[in-house]
C-alpha positions in Angstrom: 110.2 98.2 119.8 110.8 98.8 123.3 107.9 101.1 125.1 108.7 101.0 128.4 109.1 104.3 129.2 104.7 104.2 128.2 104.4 101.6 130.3 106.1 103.0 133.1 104.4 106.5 132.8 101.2 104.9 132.6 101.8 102.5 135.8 103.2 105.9 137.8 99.8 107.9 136.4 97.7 104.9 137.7 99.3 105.0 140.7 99.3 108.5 140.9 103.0 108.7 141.7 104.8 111.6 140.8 108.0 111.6 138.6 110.0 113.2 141.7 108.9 110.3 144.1 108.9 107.4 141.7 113.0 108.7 141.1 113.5 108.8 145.1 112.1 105.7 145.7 114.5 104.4 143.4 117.2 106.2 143.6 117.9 107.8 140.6 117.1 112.0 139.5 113.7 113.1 138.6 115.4 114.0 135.1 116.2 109.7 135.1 112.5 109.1 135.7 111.6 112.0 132.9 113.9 110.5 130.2 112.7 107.0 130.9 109.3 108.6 130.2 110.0 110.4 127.0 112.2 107.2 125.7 115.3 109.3 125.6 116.8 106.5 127.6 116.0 103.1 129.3 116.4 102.4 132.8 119.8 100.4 134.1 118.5 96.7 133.3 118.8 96.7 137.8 116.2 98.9 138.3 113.6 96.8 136.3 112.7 94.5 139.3 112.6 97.6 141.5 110.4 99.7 139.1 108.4 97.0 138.4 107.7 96.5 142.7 106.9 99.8 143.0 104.9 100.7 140.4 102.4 97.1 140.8 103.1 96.0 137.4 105.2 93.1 136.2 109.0 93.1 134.7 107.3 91.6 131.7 104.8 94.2 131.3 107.9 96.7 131.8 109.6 95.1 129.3 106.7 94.7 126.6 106.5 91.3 126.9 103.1 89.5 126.2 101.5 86.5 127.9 100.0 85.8 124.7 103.5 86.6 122.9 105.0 83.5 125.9 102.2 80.9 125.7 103.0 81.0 121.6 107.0 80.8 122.7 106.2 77.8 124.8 103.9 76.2 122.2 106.7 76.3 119.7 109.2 74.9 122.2 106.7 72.3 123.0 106.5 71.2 119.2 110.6 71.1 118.4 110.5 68.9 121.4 107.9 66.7 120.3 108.9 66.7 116.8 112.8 65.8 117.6 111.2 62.7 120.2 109.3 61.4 117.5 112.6 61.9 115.7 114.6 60.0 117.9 112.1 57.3 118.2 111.5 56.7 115.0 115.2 56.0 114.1 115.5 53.4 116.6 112.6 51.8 115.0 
């Protein structure tokens, strides 16, 4: 469930960009910038760093992706690991 073009209108509205000079500092047409907006379409996976810069936010927060939503990504990681160690330990024993 991508909502980047929210958070992208919402970081431009905080910022109080409009849509014609968020599209000329990157590059792209005012129409780009509007589609983005309406999520019509998504911005070239390039742009992200870019858009991200320029609008103060993070490419996370662009891309919807939740600090909470990482610590529990790196919590699970942590347990395989452990789990697989006491794994590997344990047959040796």
């Amino acid at each position: 469930n991508m909502e980047i073009g929210k958070v992208i209108k919402q970081a431009r509205l905080n910022k109080k960009i409009t849509q014609e000079q968020l599209a000329e500092a990157l590059g792209v047409t005012t129409q780009a910038v509007s589609k983005w907006e309406t999520d019509s379409s998504y911005p070239d996976i390039t742009l992200i760093p870019s858009i991200a810069n320029y609008l103060d936010v993070s490419s996370d927060e662009l891309l919807g992706i939740k600090l909470e939503e990482r610590k529990r990504n790196i919590d699970e990681i942590i347990k395989k690991k452990d789990r697989i160690t006491r794994e590997y330990i344990s047959s040796y024993n």
